[in-house]
One Martini backbone bead per residue (centre of mass of N, CA, C, O) as a GRO file, in nm:
protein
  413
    1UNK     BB    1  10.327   8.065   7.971
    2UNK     BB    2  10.006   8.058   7.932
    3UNK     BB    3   9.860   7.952   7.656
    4UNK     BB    4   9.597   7.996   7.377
    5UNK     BB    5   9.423   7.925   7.096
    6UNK     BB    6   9.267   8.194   7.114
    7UNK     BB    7   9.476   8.413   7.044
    8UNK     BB    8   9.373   8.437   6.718
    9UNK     BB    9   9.116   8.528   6.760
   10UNK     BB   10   9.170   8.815   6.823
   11UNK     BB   11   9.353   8.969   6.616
   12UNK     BB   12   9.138   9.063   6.422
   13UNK     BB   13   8.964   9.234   6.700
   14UNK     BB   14   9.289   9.439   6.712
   15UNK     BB   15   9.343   9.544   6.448
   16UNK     BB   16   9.124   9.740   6.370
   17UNK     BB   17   9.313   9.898   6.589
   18UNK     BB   18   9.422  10.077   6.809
   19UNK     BB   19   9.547  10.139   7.076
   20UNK     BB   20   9.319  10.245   7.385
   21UNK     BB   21   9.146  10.380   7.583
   22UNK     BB   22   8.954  10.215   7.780
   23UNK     BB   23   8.613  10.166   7.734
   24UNK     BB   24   8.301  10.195   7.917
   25UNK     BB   25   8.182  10.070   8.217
   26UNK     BB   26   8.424  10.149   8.357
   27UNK     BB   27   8.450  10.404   8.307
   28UNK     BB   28   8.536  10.741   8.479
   29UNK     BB   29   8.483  11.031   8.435
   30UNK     BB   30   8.650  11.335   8.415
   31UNK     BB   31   8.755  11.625   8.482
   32UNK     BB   32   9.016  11.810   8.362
   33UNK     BB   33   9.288  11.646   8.306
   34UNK     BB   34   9.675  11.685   8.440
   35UNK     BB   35   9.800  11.516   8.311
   36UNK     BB   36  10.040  11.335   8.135
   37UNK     BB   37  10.099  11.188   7.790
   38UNK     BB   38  10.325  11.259   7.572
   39UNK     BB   39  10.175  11.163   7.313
   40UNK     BB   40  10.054  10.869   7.320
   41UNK     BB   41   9.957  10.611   7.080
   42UNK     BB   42  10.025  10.332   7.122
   43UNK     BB   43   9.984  10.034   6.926
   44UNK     BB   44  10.022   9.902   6.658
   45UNK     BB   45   9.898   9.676   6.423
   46UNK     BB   46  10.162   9.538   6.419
   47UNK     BB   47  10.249   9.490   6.692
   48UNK     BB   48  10.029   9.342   6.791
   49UNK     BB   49  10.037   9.123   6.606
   50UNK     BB   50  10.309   9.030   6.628
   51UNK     BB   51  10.349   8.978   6.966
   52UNK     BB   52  10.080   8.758   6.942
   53UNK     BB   53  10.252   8.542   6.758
   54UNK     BB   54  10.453   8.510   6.955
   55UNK     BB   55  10.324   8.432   7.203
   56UNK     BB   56  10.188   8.164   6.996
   57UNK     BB   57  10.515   8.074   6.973
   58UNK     BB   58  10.663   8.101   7.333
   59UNK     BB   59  10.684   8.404   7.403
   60UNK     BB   60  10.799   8.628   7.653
   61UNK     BB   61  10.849   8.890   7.854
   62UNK     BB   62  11.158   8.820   7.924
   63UNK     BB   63  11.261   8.957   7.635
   64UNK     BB   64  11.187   9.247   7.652
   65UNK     BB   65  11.052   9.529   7.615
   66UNK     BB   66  10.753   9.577   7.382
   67UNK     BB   67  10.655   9.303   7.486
   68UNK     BB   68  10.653   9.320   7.763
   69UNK     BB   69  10.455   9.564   7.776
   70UNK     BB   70  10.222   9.416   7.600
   71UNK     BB   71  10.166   9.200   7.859
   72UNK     BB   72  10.127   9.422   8.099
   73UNK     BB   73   9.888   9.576   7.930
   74UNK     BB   74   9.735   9.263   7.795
   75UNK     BB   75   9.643   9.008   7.996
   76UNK     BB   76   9.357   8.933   7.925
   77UNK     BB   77   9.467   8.846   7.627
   78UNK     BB   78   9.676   8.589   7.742
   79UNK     BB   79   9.544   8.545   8.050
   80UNK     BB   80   9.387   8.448   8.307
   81UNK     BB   81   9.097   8.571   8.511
   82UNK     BB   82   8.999   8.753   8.794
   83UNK     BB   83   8.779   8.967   8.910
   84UNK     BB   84   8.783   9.293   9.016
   85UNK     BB   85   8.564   9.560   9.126
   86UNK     BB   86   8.448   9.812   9.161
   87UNK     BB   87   8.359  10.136   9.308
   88UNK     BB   88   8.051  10.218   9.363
   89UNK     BB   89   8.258  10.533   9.520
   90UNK     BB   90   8.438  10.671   9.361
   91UNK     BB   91   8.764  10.821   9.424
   92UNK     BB   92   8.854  11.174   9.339
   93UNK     BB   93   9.133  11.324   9.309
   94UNK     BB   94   9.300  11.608   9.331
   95UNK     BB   95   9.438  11.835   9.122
   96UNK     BB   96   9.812  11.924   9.207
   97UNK     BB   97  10.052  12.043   9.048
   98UNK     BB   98  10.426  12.073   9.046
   99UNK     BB   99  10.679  12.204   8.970
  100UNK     BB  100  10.890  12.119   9.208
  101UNK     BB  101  10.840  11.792   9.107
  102UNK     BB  102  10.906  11.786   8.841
  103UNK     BB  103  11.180  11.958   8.852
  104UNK     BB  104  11.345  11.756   8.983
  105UNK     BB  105  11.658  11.658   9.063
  106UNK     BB  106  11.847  11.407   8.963
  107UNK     BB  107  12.050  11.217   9.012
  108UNK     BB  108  12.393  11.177   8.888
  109UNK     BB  109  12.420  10.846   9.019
  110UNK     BB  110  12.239  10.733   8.751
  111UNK     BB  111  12.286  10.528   8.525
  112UNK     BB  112  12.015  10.654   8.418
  113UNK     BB  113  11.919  11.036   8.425
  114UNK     BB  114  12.130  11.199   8.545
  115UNK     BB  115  11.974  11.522   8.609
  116UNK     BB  116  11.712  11.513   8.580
  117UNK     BB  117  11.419  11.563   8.542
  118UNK     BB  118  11.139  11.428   8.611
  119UNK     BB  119  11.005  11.467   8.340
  120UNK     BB  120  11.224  11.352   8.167
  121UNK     BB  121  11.283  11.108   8.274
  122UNK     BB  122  11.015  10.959   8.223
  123UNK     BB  123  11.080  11.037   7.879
  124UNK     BB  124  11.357  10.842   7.880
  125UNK     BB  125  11.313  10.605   8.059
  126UNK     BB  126  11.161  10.308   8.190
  127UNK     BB  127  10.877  10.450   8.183
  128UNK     BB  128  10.508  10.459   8.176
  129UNK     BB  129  10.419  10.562   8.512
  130UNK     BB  130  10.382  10.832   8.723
  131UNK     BB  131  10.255  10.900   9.098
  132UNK     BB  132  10.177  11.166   9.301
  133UNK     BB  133  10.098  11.162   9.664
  134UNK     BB  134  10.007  11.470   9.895
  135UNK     BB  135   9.758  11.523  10.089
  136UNK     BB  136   9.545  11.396   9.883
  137UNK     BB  137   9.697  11.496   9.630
  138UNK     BB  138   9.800  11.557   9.279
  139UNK     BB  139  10.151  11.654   9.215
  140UNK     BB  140  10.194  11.401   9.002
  141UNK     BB  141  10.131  11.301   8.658
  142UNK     BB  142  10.262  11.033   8.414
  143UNK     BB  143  10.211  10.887   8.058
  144UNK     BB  144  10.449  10.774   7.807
  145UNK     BB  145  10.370  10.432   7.822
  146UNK     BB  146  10.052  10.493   7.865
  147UNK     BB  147   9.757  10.457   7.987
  148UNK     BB  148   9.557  10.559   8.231
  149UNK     BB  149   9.330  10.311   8.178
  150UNK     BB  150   9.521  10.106   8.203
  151UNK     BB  151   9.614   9.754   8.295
  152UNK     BB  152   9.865   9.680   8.478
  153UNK     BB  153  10.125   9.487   8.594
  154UNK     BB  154  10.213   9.422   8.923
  155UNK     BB  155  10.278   9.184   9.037
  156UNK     BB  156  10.502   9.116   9.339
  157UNK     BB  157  10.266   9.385   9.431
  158UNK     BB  158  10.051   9.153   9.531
  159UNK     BB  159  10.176   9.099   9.829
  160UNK     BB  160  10.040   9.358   9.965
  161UNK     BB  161   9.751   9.237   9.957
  162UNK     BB  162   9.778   8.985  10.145
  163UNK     BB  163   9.897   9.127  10.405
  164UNK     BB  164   9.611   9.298  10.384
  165UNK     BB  165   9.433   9.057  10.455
  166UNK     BB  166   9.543   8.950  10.686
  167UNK     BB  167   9.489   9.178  10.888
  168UNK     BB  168   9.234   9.226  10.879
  169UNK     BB  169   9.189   8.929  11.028
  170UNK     BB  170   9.342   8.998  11.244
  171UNK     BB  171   9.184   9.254  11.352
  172UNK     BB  172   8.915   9.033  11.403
  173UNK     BB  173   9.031   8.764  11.547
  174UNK     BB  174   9.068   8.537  11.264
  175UNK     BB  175   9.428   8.583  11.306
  176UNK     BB  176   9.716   8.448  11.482
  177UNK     BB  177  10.056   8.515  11.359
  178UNK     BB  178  10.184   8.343  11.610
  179UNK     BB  179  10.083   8.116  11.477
  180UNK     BB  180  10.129   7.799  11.319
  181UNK     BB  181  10.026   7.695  11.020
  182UNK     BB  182   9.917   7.424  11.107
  183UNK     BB  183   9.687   7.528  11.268
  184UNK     BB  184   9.515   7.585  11.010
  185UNK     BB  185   9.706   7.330  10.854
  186UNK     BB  186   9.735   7.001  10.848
  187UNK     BB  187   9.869   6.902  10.618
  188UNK     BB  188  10.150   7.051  10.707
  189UNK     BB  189  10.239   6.865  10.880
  190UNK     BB  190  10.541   6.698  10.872
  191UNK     BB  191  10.647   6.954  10.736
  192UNK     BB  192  10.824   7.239  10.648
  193UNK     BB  193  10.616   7.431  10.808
  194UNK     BB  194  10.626   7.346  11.048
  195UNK     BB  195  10.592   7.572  11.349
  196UNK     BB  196  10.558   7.833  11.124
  197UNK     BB  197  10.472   8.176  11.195
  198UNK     BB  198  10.318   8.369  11.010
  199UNK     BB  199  10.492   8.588  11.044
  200UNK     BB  200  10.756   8.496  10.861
  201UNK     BB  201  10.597   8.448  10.645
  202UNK     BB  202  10.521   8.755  10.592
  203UNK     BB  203  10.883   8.821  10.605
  204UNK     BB  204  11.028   8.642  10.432
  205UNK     BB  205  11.152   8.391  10.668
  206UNK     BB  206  11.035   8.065  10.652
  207UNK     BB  207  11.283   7.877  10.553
  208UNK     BB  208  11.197   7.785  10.286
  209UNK     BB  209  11.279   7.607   9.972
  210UNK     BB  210  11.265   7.735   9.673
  211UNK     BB  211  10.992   7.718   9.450
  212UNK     BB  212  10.832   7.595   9.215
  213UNK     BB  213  10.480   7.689   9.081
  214UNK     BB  214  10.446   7.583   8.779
  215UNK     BB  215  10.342   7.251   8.893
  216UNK     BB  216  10.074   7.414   9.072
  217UNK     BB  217   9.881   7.506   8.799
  218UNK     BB  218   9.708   7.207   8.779
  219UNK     BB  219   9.623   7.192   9.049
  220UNK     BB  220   9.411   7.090   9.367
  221UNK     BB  221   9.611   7.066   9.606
  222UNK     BB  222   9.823   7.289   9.705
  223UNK     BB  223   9.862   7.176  10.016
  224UNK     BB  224   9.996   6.943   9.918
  225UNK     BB  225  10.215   7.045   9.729
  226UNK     BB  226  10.349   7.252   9.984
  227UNK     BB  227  10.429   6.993  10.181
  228UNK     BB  228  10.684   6.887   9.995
  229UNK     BB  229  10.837   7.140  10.128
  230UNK     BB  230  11.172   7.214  10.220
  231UNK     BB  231  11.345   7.286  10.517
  232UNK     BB  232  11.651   7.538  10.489
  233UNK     BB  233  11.557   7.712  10.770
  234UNK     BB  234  11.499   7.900  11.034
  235UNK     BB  235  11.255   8.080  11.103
  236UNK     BB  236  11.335   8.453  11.115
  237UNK     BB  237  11.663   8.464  11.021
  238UNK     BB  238  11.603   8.494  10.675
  239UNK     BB  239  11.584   8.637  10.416
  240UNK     BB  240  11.334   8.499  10.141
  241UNK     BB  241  11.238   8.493   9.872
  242UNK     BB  242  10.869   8.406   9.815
  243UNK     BB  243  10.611   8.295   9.666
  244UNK     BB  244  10.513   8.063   9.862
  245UNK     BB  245  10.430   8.221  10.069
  246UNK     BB  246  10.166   8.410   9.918
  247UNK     BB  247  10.012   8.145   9.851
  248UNK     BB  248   9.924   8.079  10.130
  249UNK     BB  249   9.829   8.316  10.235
  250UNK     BB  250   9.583   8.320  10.018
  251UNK     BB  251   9.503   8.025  10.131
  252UNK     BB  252   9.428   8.169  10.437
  253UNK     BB  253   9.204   8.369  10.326
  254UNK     BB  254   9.014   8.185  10.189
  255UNK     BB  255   8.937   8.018  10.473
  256UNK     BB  256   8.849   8.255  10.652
  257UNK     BB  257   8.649   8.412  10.493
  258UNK     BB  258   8.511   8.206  10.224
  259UNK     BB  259   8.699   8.344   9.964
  260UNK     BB  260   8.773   8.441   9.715
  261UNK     BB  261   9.050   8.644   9.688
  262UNK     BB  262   8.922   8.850   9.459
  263UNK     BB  263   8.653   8.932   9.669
  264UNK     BB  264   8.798   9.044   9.901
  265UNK     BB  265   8.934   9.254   9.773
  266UNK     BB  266   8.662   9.392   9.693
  267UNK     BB  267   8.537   9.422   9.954
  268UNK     BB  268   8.798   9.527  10.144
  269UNK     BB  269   8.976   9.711   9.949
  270UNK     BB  270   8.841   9.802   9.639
  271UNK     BB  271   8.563   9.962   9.769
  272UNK     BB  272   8.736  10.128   9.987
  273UNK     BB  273   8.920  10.292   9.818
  274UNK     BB  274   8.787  10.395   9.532
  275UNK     BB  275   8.798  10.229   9.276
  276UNK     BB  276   8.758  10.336   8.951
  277UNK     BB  277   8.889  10.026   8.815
  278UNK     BB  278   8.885   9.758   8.779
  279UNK     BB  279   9.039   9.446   8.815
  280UNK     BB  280   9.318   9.190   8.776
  281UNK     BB  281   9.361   8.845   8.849
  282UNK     BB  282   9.561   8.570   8.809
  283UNK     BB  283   9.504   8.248   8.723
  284UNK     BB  284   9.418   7.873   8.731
  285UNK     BB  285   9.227   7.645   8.553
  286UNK     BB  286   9.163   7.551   8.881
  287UNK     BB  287   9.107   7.871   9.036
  288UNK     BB  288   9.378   7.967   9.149
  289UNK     BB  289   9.526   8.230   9.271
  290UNK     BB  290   9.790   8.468   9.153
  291UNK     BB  291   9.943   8.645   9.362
  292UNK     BB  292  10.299   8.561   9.338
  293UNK     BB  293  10.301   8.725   9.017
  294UNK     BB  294  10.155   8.848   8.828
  295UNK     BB  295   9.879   8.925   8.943
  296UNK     BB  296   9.790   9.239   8.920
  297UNK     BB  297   9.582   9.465   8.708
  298UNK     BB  298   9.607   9.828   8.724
  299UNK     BB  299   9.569  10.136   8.771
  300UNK     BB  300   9.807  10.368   8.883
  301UNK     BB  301   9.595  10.514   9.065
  302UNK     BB  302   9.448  10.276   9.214
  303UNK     BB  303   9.736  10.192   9.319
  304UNK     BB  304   9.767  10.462   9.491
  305UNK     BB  305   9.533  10.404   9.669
  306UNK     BB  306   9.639  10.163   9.816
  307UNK     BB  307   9.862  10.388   9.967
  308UNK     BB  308   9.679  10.579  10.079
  309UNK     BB  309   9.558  10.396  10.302
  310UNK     BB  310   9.866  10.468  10.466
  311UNK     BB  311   9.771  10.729  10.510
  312UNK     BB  312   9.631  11.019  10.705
  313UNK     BB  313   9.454  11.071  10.489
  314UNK     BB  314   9.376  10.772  10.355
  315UNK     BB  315   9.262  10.707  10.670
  316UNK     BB  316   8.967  10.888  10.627
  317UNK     BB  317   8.870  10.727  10.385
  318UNK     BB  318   9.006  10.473  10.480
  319UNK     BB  319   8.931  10.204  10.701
  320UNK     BB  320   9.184   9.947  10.666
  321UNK     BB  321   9.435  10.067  10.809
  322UNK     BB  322   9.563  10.018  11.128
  323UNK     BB  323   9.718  10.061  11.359
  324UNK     BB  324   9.861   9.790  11.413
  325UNK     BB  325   9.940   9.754  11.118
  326UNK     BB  326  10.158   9.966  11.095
  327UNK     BB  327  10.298   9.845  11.358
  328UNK     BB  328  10.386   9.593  11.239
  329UNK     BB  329  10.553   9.703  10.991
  330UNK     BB  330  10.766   9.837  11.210
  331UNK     BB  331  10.802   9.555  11.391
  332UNK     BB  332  11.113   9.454  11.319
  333UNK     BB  333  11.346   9.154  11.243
  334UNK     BB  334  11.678   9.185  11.315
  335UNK     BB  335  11.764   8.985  11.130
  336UNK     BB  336  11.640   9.110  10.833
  337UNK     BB  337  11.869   9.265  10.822
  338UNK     BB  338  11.990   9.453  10.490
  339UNK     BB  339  12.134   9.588  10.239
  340UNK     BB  340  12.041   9.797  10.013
  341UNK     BB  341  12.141   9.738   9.693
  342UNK     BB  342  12.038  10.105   9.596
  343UNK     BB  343  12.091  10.158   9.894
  344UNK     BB  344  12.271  10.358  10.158
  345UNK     BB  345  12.072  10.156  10.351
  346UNK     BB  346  11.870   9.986  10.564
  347UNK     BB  347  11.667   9.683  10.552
  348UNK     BB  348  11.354   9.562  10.582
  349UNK     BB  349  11.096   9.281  10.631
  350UNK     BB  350  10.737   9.336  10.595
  351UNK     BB  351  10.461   9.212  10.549
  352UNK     BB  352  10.567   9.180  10.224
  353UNK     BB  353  10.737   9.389  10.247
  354UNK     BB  354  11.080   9.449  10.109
  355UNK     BB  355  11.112   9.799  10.266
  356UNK     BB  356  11.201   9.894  10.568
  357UNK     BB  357  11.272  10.188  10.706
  358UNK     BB  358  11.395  10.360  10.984
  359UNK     BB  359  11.162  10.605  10.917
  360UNK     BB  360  10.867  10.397  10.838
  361UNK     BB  361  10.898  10.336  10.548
  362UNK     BB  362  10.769  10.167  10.253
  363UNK     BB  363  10.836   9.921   9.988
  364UNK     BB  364  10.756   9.778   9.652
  365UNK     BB  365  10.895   9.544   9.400
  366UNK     BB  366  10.940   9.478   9.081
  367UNK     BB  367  10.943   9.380   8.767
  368UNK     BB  368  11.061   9.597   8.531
  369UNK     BB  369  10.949   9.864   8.780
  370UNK     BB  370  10.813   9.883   8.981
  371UNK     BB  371  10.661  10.083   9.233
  372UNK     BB  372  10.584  10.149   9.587
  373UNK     BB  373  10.542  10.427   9.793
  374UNK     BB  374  10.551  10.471  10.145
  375UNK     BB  375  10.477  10.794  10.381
  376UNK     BB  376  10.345  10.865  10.656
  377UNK     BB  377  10.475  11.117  10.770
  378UNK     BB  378  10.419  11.248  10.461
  379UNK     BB  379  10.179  11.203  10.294
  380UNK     BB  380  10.298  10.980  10.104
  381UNK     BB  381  10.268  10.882   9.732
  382UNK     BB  382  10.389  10.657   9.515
  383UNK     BB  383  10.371  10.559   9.170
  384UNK     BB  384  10.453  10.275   8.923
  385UNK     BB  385  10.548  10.195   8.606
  386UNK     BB  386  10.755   9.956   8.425
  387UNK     BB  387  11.004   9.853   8.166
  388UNK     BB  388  11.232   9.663   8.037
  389UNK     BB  389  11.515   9.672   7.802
  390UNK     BB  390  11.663   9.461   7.620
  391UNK     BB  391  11.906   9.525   7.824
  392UNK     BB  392  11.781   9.509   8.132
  393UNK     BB  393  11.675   9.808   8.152
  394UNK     BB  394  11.592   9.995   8.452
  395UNK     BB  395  11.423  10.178   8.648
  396UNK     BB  396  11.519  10.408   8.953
  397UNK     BB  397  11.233  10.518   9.112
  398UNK     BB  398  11.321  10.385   9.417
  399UNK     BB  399  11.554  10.608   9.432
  400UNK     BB  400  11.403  10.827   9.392
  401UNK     BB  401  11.182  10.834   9.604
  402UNK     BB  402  11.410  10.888   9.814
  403UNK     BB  403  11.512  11.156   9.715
  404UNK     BB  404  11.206  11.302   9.774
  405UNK     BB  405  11.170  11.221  10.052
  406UNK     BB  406  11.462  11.413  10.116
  407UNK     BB  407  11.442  11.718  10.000
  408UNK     BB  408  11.160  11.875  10.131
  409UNK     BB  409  10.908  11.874   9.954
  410UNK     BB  410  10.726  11.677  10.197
  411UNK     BB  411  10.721  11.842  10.425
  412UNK     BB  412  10.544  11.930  10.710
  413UNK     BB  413  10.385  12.156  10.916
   0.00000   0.00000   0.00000
């Protein structure tokens, strides 16, 4: 984690107060809202300070528990950042709570929590908050450990932000995604890029070696630090998660937009999908965005509002993603299947989506709990933040979310 010895001037003018919902220019009103908050009444002075003297004596997120929770809710407190500005014309979703989403019962074979009500699991097990979207309606939302107006680390589920941008200049014609990555950077050129297709780039099967990108962060050339990265296997073979994936495609649209990535996301993705509050997401010294790890840092309604772009409802208010888009993520590579971990059925990998489901279901998590899942033929978006205990569990939103989609409540007439 890059420390600062500015965080202990913060500590002052946050012991002030306890943690509150961030409140400003930023915020936009809503009348009467029917979310759950079960009384969460943030950090305390003690929590605040005791925390960032960790973080300033070298403790870092991957401790688990409420340590890692206050890095998730507090980056901009902690690291470097950019901002992505919100929409000018926020879109307020419609709340219409449902009892029998409340209600379902999460399955008995779930390691902690099984047999709960979902509102229940919520406020039990490693949840910050949980939002259930419809038909363009809200008819689940919950915040057990979080304000609904923080801006949550949403990690390398920021990596289907960059496949959603690649995407985007694919379909104006200026990114042939079967071309090799060296077509782009010359650089790449006679390195292990050389060859690799950006599409398997995509699918996170570039067959690059594993890098580590801490070495990268306060370079000046990340494309040149990338050409020294050797391939491991033929490219489109293996799925093989990869930061250093994520990192180039992110150099890929700054190159062809001319905009640095967090400029295009406010421009093409984040003012057009209606998010009602700024985001931000974490830079390197040398001002590379880092897309590939920390990520986005958004509330958890607005990450939401961007999987609802992939819905037949959310595609009618933003139109942002393409049929050919929806196409190509449902195109998958058969090399690339896999059995889910978490679920008794396969899964592949497609345009930086970790699980492309046979039903044509998507969904990314991250670290900790995070966790995205679009259902285009249900109209159907989940969207959750949590974070790992102590003991390294964490919820199993991920599993849930699949029994949601196939209990029957969320069926098309």
């Amino acid at each position: 984690m890059r420390n600062n010895i500015a965080l202990l001037l913060l500590i002052p003018l946050m012991l002030a107060c306890k943690s509150e919902p961030n409140k400003g220019d930023e915020t936009i009103a809503a009348a009467g809202p029917k979310y759950e908050t079960y009384n969460y009444t943030g950090f305390t002075k003690d929590e605040i300070y005791s925390f960032h003297k960790r973080i300033y004596e070298g403790g870092n997120w991957t401790e688990y528990g409420d340590l890692e929770r206050y890095f998730y809710l507090n980056f901009s407190r902690i690291n470097e950042h950019a901002r992505i500005r919100r929409s000018e014309t926020p879109l307020i979703l419609e709340e219409m709570p449902r009892d029998d989403v409340k209600h379902f019962v999460t399955s008995t074979t779930l390691k902690k929590g099984g047999g709960l009500s979902l509102n229940d699991y919520v406020q039990q097990v490693e949840v910050n908050g949980l939002i259930i979207i419809h038909k363009g309606k809200i008819v689940f939302e919950g915040y057990p450990r979080m304000f609904p107006t923080d801006l949550h680390v949403n990690m390398v589920m920021t990596q289907v932000f960059v496949s959603t941008s690649v995407a985007i200049l694919e379909d104006r014609g200026l990114i042939d995604t079967s071309k090799p990555i060296d077509y782009y950077f010359e650089d790449l050129k006679s390195s292990g890029w050389e060859g690799v297709p950006i599409r398997d780039i995509l699918d996170m099967s570039s067959g690059i070696e594993r890098v580590l990108l801490e070495n990268y962060e306060v370079s000046f050339d990340p494309i040149e630090d990338l050409a020294t990265a050797k391939s491991a296997k033929p490219s489109g073979t293996e799925h093989q998660w990869s930061n250093a994936d994520a990192m180039l495609l992110t150099l890929l649209v700054e190159k062809i937009s001319g905009l640095t990535f967090n400029v295009f996301v406010e421009r093409e993705i984040w003012d057009k999908i209606g998010a009602e509050y700024s985001a931000l997401i974490g830079s390197n010294v040398n001002g590379t965005i880092i897309s590939y790890a920390d990520g986005m840092s958004t509330t958890l309604r607005d990450l939401a509002k961007f999987g609802y772009a992939f819905t037949p409802s959310g595609r009618k208010n933003a139109s942002i993603i393409s049929d050919a888009h929806l196409s190509k993520i449902r195109d998958v590579n058969p090399n690339l299947k896999t059995m889910s971990r978490h679920l008794a059925e396969e899964i592949h990998s497609s345009y930086q989506w970790s699980a492309v489901f046979e039903d044509g279901d998507f969904y990314k998590g991250a670290h900790g709990g995070q966790g995205l899942y679009v259902s285009p033929s249900k109209d159907l978006v989940i969207a959750y933040f949590g974070t790992a205990n102590v003991d390294r569990e964490r919820n199993q939103l991920n599993v849930i979310s699949r029994e949601l989609v196939k209990s029957g409540l969320f069926d098309l007439e």
